[in-house]
N, C-alpha and C positions, 0 to 999 in steps of 0.2 A: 754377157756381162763379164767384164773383162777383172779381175782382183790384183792388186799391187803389193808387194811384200811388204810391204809397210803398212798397209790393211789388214793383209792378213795377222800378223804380230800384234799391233794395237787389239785386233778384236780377241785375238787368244789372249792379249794381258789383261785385258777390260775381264774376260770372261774367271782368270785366275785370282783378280781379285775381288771378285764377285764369288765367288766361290770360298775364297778364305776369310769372308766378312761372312760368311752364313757359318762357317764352320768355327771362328770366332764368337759367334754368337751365340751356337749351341755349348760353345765347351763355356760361355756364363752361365748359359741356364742349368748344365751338370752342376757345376761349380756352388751355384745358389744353392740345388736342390742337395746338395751333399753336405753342405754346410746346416742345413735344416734338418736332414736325417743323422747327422751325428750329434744332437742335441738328444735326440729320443736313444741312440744309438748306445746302449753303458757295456762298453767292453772291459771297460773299470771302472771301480765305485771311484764316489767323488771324495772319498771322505777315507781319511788320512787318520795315522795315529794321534797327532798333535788335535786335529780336528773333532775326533772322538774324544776323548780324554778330558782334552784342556780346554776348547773354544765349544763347546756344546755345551757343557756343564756352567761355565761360564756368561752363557749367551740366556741361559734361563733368569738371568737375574734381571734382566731388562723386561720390558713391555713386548707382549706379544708381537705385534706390528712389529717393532724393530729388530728383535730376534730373527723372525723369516724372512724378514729382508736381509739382514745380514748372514745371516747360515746361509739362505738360498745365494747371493753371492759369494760367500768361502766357498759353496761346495762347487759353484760356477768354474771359479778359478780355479779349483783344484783339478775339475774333470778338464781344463783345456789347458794348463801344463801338465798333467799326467798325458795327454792326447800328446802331446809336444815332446813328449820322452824326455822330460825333468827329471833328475832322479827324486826318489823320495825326498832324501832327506834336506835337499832346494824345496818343495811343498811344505813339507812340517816346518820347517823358518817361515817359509811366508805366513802359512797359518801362525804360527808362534808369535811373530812381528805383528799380524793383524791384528790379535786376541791384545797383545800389549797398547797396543793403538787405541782397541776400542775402550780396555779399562782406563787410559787417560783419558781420552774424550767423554767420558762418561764421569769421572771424577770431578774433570773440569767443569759438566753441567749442573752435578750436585754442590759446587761448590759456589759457581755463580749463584744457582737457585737462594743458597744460604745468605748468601753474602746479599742478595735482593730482598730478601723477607726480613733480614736483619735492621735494611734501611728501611722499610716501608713500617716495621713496627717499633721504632722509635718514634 
């Protein structure tokens, strides 16, 4: 059996890219699994000065339910820009900004609520 260089090269590049689609594939699966073990992963806490202080104390005023959904996301964002090498004090603004956000939105529901009870009892 006789091979022609053109054979030969096609099957070396057939086999180089058959190789860098497996080696593509595992560097997803690192990639997944890395991303999965830095959620358990706390090589720093999630929770900021601003976070402590202002939006904790704060977040008690609301209903359970929505306080740990929204703590559990501040402290989300906080562990994945502290990951990002944010500095601190870019986290404490967001927290700061967030905490502001959630007392308007919260104002605005109490105020709806009012402003609905007030039609409904005349």
């Amino acid at each position: 059996m006789q091979y022609h260089i053109e054979d030969i090269v096609s099957l070396k590049s057939e086999k180089i890219i058959t190789d860098l689609e497996e080696l593509a594939e595992e560097l997803e699966k690192l990639s997944k699994l890395n991303k999965r073990l830095r959620k358990y992963k706390k090589v720093e806490p999630g929770e900021t000065w601003v976070s402590r202080w202002i939006a904790s104390p704060i977040a008690y005023l609301f209903p359970p339910e929505r306080r740990e959904e929204w703590l559990g996301d501040l402290y989300e964002v906080n562990g994945e820009m502290l990951h990002k090498s944010y500095p601190r004090w870019q986290v404490n603004l967001n927290n700061l900004g967030k905490t502001v956000i959630l007392i308007i939105s919260a104002l605005q529901i109490k105020l709806s609520d009012l402003l609905s009870f007030a039609k409904v009892s005349k």
